[in-house]
C-alpha positions, 0 to 999 in steps of 0.5 A, a space after each residue: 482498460 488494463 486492471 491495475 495489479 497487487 492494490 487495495 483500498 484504503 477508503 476514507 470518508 465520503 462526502 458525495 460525488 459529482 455527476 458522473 457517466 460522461 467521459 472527463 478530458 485526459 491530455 498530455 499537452 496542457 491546453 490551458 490555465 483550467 487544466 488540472 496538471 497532475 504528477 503520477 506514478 506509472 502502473 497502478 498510480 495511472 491505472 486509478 486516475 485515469 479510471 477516476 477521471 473516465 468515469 467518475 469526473 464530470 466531462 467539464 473538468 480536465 486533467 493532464 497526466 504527466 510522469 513525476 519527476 524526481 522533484 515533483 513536489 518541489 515544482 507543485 511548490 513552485 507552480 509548475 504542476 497542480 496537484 502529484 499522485 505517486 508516493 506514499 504518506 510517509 514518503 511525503 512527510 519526510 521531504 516536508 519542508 521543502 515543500 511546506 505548502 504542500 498537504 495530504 489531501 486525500 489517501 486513497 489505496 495501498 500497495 499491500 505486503 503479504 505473508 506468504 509460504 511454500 510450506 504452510 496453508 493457513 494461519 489457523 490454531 496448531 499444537 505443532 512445533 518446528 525448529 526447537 533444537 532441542 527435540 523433533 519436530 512435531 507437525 500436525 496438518 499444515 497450519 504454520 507451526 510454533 517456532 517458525 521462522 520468518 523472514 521479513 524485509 531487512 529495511 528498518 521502515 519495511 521491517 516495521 511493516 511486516 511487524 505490523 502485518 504479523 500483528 494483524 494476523 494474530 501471530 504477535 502482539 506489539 506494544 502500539 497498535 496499527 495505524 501511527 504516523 511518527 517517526 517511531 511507529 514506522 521504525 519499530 523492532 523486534 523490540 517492540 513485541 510484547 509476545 510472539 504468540 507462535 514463539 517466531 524465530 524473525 529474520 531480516 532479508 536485505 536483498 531479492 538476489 537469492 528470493 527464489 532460493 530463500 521463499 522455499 527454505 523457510 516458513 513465510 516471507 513477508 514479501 511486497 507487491 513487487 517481491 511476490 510478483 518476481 515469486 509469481 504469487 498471487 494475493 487472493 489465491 496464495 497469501 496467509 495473510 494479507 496488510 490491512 488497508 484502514 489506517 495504513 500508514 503507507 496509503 497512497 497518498 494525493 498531494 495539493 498545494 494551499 493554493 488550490 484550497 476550495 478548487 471544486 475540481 479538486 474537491 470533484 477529484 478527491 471525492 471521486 478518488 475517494 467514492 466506492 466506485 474507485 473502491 470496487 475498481 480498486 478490488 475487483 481484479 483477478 490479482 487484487 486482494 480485498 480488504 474491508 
């Protein structure tokens, strides 16, 4: 089974776990009514259904993985699916009513950003100090320095994301913690810093056309899972700091419509989903960052 790449947990509370050890029925034609229908995601979307569902479901319930469509959500509404497994909370929230039915049911994993450099080693306590203008350089070992500069992904969602990721790494302070869900907390700015507590100089990158020409000339980048890979830089090996997994806004996320309220293979899936098992899946490849 190919191990899914650049994904940590995000664990909510467990409930229990049905029986598992037997091999559970994964189809691409729905044999009947009592199938499961389930949208996905490719990669690492599939890779965590199918491990849930070879390993931890019971051989009694079925389930049909199919690629999401653009308007996944939209057809659960209608009936032409059961249950989608592709997109992150707030992506969701945002197309809500159009498919007012629908509900978050279980958020299960995270796709982390990282803070990564080609300059610095660690985030540990420095006296150094780079890019003043005024006087040299003064540089002591290889801990990112005070006035750094930073480039953080230019969208406004995504800006606010490494916002948060600095924060988690103790190089600023913002005026909310990790962790809201409004419209606000996912568009926050430089505005919202209280303190740059390495006197960080933050920049906005628009485009991954330069990417390997930029990672090199500045202090750190926040990067996606999609961004390092293009750099070939793995989480666990390169990564200054890595986004927390509890109480990520950007979990990814299962979606239910109302009808299916109280289904046991629903609540058979979300507990399997949702159980160290998957957890432990979740974390142990050679590329995947652990988070607690």
């Amino acid at each position: 089974m190919r191990r899914i790449r650049m994904i940590a947990v995000l664990a909510a509370s467990v409930i229990g776990l049905a029986a598992c050890g037997s091999t559970a029925e994964v189809s691409y034609n729905r044999p009947d009514e009592g199938t499961l229908l389930i949208y996905t995601g490719a990669g690492a979307f599939r890779d965590v259904l199918r491990y849930t569902v070879d390993n931890l479901l019971p051989p009694t319930t079925k389930v049909q993985l199919v690629d999401a469509p653009a308007d996944a959500n939209e057809r659960i509404e209608a009936g032409d699916a059961d249950l989608a497994f592709y997109q992150q909370a707030p992506a969701f929230e945002q197309g809500k009513a159009s498919y007012p039915s629908l509900s978050v049911v279980s958020k299960v994993s995270v796709e982390p950003y990282a803070l990564y450099s080609a300059k610095w080693t660690d985030l540990k306590e420095t006296p150094s100090w780079v890019n003043m203008g005024v006087v040299e350089d003064e540089v002591t070992g290889q801990s990112l320095p005070h006035g750094s500069k930073i480039v953080l992904p230019g969208s406004t969602e995504n800006f606010a994301r490494g916002l948060y990721l600095l924060q988690s790494a103790h190089l600023v302070e913002l005026d909310r913690p990790f962790g809201g869900v409004t419209p606000v907390d996912l568009s926050i700015t430089e505005a919202n810093v209280k303190d740059s507590l390495r006197h960080l100089s933050l920049l906005g990158l628009h485009s991954d056309e330069r990417l390997t020409e930029i990672y090199p000339q500045y202090d750190a980048l926040v990067l996606s899972p999609r961004q390092a890979a293009i750099l070939g830089l793995d989480p666990k090996k390169d990564a200054l700091a890595v986004e927390p997994g509890p109480k990520n806004p950007w979990a990814t996320v299962l979606v239910a419509p109302s009808r299916l309220a109280g289904d046991p293979r629903l609540l058979e899936l979300t507990h399997a989903l949702e159980s160290p098992s998957v957890a432990t899946f979740l974390t142990s490849g050679p590329n995947l960052p652990a988070t607690p």
